[in-house]
C-alpha positions as YAML, in Angstrom:
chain: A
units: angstrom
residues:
- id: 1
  name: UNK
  ca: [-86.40, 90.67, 8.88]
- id: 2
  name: UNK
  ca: [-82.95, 88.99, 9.41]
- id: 3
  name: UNK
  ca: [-84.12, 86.00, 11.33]
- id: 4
  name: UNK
  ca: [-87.04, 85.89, 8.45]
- id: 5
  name: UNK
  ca: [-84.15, 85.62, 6.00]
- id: 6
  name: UNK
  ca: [-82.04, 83.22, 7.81]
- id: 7
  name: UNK
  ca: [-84.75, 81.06, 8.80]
- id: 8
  name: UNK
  ca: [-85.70, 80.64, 5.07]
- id: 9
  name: UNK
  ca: [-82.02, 80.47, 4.27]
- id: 10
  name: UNK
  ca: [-81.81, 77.54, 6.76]
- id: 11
  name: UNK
  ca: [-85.42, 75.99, 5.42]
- id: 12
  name: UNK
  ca: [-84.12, 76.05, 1.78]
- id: 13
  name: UNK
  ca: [-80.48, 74.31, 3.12]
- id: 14
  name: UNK
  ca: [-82.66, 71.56, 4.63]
- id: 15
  name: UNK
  ca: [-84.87, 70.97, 1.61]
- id: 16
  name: UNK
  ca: [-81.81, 70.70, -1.11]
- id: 17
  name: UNK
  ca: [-80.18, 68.32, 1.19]
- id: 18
  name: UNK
  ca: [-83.40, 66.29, 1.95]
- id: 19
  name: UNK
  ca: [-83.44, 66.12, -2.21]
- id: 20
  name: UNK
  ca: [-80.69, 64.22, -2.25]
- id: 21
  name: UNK
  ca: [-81.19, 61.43, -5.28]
- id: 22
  name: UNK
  ca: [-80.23, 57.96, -3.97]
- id: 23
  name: UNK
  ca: [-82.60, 56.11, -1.32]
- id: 24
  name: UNK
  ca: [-79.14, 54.28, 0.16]
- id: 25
  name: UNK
  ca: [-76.66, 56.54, 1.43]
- id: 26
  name: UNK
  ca: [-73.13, 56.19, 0.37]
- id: 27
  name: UNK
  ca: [-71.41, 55.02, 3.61]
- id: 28
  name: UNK
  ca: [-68.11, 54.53, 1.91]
- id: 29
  name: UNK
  ca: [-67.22, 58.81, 2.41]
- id: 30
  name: UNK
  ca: [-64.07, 60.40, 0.54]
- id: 31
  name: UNK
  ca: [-61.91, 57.79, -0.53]
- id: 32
  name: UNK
  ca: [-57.63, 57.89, -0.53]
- id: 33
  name: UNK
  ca: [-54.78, 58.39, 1.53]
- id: 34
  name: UNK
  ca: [-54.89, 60.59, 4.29]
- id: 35
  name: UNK
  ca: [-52.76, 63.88, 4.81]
- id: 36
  name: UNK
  ca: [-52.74, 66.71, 7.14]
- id: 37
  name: UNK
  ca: [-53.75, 70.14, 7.30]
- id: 38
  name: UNK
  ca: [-51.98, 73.36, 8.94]
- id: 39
  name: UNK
  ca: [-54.07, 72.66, 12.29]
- id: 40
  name: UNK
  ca: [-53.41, 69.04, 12.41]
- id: 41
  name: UNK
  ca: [-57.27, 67.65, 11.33]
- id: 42
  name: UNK
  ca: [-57.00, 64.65, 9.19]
- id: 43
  name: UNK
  ca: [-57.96, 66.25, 5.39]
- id: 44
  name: UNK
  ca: [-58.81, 62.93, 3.48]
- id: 45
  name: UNK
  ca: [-57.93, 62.85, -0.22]
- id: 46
  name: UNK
  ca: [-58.64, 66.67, -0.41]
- id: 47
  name: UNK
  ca: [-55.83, 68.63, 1.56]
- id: 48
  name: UNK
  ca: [-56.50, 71.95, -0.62]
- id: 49
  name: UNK
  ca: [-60.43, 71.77, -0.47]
- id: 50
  name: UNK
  ca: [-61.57, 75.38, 0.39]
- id: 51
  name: UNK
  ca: [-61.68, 76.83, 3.86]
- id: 52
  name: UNK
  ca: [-62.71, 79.95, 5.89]
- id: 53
  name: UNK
  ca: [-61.14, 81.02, 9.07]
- id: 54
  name: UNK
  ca: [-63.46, 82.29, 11.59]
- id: 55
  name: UNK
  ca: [-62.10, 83.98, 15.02]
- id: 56
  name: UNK
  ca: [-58.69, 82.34, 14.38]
- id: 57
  name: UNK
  ca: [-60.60, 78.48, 13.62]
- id: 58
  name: UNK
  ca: [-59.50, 77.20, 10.47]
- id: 59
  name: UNK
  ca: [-62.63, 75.42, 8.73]
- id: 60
  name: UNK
  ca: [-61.93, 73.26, 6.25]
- id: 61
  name: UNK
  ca: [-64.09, 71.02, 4.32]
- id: 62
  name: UNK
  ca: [-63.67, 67.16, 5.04]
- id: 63
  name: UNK
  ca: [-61.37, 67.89, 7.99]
- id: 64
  name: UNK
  ca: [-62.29, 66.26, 11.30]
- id: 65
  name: UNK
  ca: [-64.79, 68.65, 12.87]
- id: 66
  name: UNK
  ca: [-63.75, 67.60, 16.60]
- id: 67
  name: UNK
  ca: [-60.80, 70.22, 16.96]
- id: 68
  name: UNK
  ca: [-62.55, 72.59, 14.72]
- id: 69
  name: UNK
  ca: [-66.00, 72.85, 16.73]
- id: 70
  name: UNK
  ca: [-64.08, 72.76, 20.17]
- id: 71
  name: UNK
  ca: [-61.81, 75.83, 19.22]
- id: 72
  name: UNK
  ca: [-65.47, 77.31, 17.87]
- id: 73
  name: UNK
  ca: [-67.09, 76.83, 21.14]
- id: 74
  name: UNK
  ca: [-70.23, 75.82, 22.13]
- id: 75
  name: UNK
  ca: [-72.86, 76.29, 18.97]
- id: 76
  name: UNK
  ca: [-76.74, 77.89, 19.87]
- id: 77
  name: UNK
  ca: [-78.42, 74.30, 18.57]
- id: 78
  name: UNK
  ca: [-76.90, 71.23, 17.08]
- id: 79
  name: UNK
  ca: [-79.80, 69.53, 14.85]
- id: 80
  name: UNK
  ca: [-79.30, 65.82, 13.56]
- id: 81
  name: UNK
  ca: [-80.40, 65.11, 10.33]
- id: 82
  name: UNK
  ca: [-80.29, 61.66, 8.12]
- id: 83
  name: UNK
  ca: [-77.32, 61.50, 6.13]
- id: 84
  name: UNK
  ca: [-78.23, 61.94, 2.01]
- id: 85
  name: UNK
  ca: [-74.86, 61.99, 0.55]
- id: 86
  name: UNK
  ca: [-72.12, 60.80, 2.63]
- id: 87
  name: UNK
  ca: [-71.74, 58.38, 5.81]
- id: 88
  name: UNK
  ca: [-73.82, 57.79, 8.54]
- id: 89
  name: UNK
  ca: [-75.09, 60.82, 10.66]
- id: 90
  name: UNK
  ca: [-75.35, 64.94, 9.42]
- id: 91
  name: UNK
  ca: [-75.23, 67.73, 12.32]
- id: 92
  name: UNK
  ca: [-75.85, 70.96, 11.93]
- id: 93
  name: UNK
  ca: [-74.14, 73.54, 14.26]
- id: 94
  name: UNK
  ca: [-75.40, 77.02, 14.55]
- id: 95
  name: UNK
  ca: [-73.36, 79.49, 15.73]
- id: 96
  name: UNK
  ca: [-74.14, 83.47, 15.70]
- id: 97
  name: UNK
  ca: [-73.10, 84.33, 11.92]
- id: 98
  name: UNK
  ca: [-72.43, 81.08, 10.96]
- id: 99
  name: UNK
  ca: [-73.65, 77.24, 10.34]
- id: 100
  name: UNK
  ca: [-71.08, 74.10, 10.12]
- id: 101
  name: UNK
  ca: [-72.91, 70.87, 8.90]
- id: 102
  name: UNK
  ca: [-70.91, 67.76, 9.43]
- id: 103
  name: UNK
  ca: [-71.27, 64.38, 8.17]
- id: 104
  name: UNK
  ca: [-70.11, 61.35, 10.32]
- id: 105
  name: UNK
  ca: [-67.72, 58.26, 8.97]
- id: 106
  name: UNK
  ca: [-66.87, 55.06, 11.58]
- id: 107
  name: UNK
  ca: [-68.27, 57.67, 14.33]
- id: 108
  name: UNK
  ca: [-65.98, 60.14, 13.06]
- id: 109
  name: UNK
  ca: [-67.29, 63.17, 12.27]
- id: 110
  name: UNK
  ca: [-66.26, 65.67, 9.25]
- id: 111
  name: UNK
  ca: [-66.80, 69.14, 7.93]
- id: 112
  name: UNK
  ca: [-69.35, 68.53, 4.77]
- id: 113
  name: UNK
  ca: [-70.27, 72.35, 4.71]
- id: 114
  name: UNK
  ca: [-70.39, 75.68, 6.22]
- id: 115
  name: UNK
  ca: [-72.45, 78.85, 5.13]
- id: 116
  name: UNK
  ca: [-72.88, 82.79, 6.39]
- id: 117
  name: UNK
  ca: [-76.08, 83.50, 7.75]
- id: 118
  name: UNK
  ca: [-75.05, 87.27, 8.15]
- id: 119
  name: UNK
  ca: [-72.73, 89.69, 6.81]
- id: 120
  name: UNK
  ca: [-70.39, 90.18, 9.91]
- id: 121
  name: UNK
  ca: [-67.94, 86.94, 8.71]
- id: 122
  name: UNK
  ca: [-66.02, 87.81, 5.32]
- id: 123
  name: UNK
  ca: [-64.56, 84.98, 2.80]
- id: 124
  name: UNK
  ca: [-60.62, 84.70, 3.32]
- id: 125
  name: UNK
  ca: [-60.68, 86.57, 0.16]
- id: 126
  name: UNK
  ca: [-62.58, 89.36, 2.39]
- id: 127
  name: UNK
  ca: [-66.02, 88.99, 0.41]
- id: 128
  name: UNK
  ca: [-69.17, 89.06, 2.54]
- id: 129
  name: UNK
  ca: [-72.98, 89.16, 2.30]
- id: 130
  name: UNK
  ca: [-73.55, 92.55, 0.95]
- id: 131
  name: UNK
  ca: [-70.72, 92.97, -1.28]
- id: 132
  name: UNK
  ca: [-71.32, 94.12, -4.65]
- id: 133
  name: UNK
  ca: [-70.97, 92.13, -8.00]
- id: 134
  name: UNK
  ca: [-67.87, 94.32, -8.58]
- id: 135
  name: UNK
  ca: [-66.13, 92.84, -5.36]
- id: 136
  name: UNK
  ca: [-66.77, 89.11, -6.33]
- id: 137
  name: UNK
  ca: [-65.31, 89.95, -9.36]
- id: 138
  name: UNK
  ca: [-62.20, 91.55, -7.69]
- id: 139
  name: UNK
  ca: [-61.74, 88.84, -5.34]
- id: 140
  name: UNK
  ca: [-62.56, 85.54, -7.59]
- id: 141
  name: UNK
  ca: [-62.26, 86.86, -11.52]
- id: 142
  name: UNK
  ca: [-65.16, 86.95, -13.84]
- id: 143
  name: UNK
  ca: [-64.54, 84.30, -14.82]
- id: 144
  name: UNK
  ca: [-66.08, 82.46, -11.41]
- id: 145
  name: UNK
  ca: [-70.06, 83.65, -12.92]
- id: 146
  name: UNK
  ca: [-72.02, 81.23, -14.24]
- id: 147
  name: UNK
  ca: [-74.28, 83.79, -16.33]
- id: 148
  name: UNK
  ca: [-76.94, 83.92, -14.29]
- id: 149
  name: UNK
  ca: [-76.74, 84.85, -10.58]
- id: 150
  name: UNK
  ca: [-74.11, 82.60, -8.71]
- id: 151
  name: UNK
  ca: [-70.02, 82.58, -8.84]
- id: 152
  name: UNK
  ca: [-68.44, 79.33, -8.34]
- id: 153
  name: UNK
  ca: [-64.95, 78.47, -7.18]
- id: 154
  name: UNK
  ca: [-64.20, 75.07, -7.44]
- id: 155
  name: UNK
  ca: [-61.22, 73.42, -5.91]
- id: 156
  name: UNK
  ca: [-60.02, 70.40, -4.26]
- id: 157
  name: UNK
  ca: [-63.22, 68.98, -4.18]
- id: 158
  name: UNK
  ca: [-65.45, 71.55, -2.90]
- id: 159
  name: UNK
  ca: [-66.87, 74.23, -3.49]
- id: 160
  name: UNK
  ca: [-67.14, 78.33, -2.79]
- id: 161
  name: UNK
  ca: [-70.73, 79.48, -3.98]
- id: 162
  name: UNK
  ca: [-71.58, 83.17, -4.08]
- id: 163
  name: UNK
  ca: [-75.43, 84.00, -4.92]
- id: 164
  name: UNK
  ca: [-76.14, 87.40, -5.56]
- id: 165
  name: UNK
  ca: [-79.92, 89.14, -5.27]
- id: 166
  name: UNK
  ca: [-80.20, 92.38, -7.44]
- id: 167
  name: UNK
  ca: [-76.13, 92.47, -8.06]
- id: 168
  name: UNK
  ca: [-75.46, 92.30, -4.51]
- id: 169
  name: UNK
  ca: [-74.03, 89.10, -2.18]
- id: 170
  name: UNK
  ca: [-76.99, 87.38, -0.35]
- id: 171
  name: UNK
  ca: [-75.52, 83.98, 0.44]
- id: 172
  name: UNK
  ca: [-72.06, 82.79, 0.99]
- id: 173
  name: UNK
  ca: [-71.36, 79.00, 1.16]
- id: 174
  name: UNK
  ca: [-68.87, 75.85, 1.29]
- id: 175
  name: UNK
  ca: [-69.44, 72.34, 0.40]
- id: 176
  name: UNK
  ca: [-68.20, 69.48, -0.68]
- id: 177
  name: UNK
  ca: [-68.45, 67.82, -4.24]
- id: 178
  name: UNK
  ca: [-69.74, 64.83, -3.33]
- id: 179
  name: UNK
  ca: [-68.43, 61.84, -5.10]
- id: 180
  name: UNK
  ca: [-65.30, 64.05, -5.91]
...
């Protein structure tokens, strides 16, 4: 039943980025100065965009994904996929409870997103698939729901989406804003 739920997890992933609106992709990426995050990746414009650690690796969105996916090891499948919102190239890396999609720049690749497929990696808040409404709540504020079944945490230019199934967690993920 798990693998039935993260396959569709992973099919409905696929489809919203396949929906993407524009027929030419915007090649141009996050736009600004450049800074630097704890780990030393190259954060452009957005050096407070939200992150997870994972086994000691910080992820960050729009970091450079080369130091972070060589400190994660080697993923179970890499898939490329036509870029829809940003640069040239996506990749998707699976890993055993977790997914990092990447989008390339100038052969550069970045973090664009990264999402739980299981409930054994927690939010650096400590929320994981499973939790109740109640620990959301406790961890992000109230304030975070959108009224109907999602909490989102907006910051930096990305986001921290929470969808809950019958007041409990059932999908945990990071991505950026693009055009943020």
């Amino acid at each position: 039943m798990k693998k039935f739920i993260l396959c569709l997890m992973m099919l409905c992933m696929l489809f919203s980025l396949a929906a993407c609106g524009t027929d030419t992709p915007d090649t141009t990426g996050p736009q600004g100065s450049s800074s630097t995050n704890s780990d030393g990746n190259n954060v452009q414009e957005h050096p407070n965009a939200p992150s997870l650690t994972v086994n000691g690796t910080k992820l960050q969105l729009y970091a450079k994904a080369e130091p972070i996916l060589k400190a994660l090891g080697t993923a179970n499948s890499v898939n490329e996929l036509p870029t829809c919102a940003i640069g040239e190239m996506d990749r998707q890396y699976a890993y055993d409870s977790f997914y990092v999609q990447t989008y390339s720049l100038e052969g550069v690749e970045y973090i664009f997103s990264f999402w739980f497929a299981d409930d054994l990696i927690k939010t650096d808040e400590g929320v994981k698939i499973g939790d109740t409404k109640e620990t959301v709540e406790a961890a992000y504020g109230a304030a975070a729901f959108d009224g109907t079944n999602c909490y989102v945490i907006t910051s930096d230019g990305g986001e921290l989406r929470l969808i809950l199934k019958d007041g409990v967690v059932s999908s945990i993920s990071y991505t950026v804003i693009v055009g943020a």
